[in-house]
C-alpha positions in Angstrom: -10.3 -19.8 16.2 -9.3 -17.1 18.5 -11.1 -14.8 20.4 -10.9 -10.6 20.5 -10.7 -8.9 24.0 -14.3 -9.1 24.8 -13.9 -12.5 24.4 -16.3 -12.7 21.1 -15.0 -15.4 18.8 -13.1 -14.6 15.8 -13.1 -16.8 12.6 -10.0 -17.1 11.1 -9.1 -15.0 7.7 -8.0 -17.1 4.5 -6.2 -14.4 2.7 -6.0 -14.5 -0.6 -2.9 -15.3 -3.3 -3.5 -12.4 -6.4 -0.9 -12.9 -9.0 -0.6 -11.7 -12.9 2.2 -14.8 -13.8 5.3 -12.4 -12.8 4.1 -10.9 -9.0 2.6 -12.5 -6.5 0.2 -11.0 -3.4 0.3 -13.1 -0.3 -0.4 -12.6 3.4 2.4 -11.1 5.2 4.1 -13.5 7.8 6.2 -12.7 10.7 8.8 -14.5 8.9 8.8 -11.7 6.4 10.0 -9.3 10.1 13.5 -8.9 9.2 12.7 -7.9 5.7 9.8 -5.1 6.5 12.7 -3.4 9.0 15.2 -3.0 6.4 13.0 -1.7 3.7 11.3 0.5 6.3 14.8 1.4 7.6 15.6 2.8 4.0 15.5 6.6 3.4 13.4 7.3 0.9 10.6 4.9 3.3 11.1 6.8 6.6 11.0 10.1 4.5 7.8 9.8 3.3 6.0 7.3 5.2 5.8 9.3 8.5 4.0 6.8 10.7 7.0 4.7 10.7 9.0 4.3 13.4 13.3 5.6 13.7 14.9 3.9 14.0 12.3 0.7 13.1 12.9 -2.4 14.9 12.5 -5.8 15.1 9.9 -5.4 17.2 8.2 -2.9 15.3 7.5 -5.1 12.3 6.4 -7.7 15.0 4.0 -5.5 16.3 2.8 -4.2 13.1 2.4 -7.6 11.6 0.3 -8.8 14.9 -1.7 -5.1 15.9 -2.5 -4.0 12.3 -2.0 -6.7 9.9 -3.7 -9.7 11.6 -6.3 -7.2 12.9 -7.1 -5.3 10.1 -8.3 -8.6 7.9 -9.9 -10.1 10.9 -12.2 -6.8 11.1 -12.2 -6.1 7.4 -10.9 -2.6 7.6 -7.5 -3.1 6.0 -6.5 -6.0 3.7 -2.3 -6.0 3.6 -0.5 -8.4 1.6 3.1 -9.0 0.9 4.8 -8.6 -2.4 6.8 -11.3 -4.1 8.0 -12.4 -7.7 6.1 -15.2 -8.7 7.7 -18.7 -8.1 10.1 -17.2 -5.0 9.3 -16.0 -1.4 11.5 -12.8 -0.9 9.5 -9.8 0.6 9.9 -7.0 -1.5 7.4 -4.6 0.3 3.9 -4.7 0.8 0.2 -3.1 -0.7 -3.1 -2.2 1.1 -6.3 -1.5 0.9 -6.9 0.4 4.1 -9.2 3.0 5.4 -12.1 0.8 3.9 -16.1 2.1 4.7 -18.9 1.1 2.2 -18.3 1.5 -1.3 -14.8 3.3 -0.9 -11.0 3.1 0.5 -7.3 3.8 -0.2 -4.3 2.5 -1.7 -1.1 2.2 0.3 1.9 0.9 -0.9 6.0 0.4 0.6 8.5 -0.7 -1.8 11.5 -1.4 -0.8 14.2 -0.5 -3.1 15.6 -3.5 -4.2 12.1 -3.7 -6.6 11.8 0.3 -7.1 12.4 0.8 -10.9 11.6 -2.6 -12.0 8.1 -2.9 -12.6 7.5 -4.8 -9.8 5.3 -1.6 -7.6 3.1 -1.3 -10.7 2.0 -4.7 -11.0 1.1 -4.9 -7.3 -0.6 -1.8 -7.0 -2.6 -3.6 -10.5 -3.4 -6.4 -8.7 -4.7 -4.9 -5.5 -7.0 -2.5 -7.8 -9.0 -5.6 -9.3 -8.8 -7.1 -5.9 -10.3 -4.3 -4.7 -12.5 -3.8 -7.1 -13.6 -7.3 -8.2 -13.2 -9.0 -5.0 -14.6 -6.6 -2.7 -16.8 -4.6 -4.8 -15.4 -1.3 -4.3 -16.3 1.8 -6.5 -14.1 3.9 -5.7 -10.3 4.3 -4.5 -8.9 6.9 -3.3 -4.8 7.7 -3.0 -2.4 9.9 -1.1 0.8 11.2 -1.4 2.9 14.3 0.1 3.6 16.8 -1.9 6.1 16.6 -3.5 6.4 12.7 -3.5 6.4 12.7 -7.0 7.2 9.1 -7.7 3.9 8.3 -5.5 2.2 10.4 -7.2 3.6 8.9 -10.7 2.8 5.2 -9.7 -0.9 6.4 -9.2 -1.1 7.9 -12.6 0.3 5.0 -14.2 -2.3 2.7 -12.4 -5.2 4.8 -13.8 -5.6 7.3 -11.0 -7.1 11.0 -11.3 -5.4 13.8 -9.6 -8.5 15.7 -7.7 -6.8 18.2 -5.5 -3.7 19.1 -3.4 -4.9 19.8 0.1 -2.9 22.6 1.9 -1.8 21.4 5.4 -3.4 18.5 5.0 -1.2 16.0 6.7 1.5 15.3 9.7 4.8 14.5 9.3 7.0 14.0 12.2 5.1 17.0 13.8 5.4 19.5 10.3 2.5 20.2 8.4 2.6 19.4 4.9 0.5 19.6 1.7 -1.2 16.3 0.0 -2.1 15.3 -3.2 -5.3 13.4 -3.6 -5.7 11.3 -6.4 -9.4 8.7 -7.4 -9.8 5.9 -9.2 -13.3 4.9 -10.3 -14.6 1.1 -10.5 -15.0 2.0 -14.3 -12.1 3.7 -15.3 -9.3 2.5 -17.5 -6.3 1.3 -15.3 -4.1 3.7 -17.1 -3.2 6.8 -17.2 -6.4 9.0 -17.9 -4.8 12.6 -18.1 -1.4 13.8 -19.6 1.7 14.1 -17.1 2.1 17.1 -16.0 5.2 16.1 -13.1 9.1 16.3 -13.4 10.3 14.2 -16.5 13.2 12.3 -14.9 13.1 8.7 -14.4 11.1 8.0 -11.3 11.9 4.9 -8.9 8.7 3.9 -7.2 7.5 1.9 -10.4 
């Protein structure tokens, strides 16, 4: 058991193992460190994921696992998990719940892109949605993505989500302000896609 700064006991988390027979959700381990600083090193990451550190470190993905990972299940406000293949232990990037407050929350998700274009992003962000869903009781999820990160944007349509709105000005990055697209996905909806695609036709990598 440890304790938090007030010194208020804290029970320790059992996280959860979600898999679908191909990938795997576990808790991410500070063994997984060297890992989460390459694929948060790689372009496409650091382009669109503007929280992120550059150059990201060592001891960035240390910090992040201890300050925000461990944290975030301890005080229920953000359940991360680590993506493998089932039967191996390779981190290929991670999915979130985050942002979590009574019945609804969002999706995050980092990819790293060894697994982009393989299927491997899809499943995970399947598996987080029943999680989130079915193990929390969520009813409603929320997801964003810059404009124009259309291969976000395309993951989220695959997995069932409904574009609602792109937001003017919406967000930071790296001191710009830039437009977001804001896409829901109900408790009761079909995990696929609900409208017709109305983005760029080339292949996208995120999935």
């Amino acid at each position: 058991m440890t304790t938090q700064d007030d010194g208020a006991a804290i029970e320790p988390v059992v996280i959860p193992r979600l898999s679908d027979g191909v990938v795997t959700l576990r808790g991410i381990e500070l063994s997984d460190a060297e890992q989460i600083v390459a694929i948060c090193q790689d372009r496409q990451a650091q382009r669109w994921l503007p929280d992120l550190p550059n150059p990201y470190t060592l001891h960035d993905a240390e910090s992040y696992i201890q300050e925000i990972v461990l944290p975030g299940w301890q005080k229920g406000e953000r359940h991360s998990f680590a993506v493998i293949k089932e039967g191996q232990d390779d981190y290929l990037g991670s999915v979130d719940v985050h942002l979590i407050r009574g019945s609804i929350a969002e999706i995050g998700v980092n990819i790293g892109p060894g697994a982009r274009g393989t299927g491997v992003a899809l499943r995970a962000v399947q598996l987080i949605i029943d999680y989130a869903f079915n193990g929390l009781n969520l009813k409603h999820l929320y997801w964003r993505a810059e404009v124009p990160n259309w291969a976000s944007r395309k993951l989220a349509w695959k997995a069932g989500f409904r574009f609602e709105a792109e937001l003017r000005a919406f967000a930071d990055n790296r001191g710009e302000s830039v437009d977001m697209w804001l896409l829901s996905l109900a408790h009761n909806e079909p995990r696929d896609p609900q409208q017709a695609w109305t983005g760029p036709q080339q292949r996208e990598t995120q999935s």
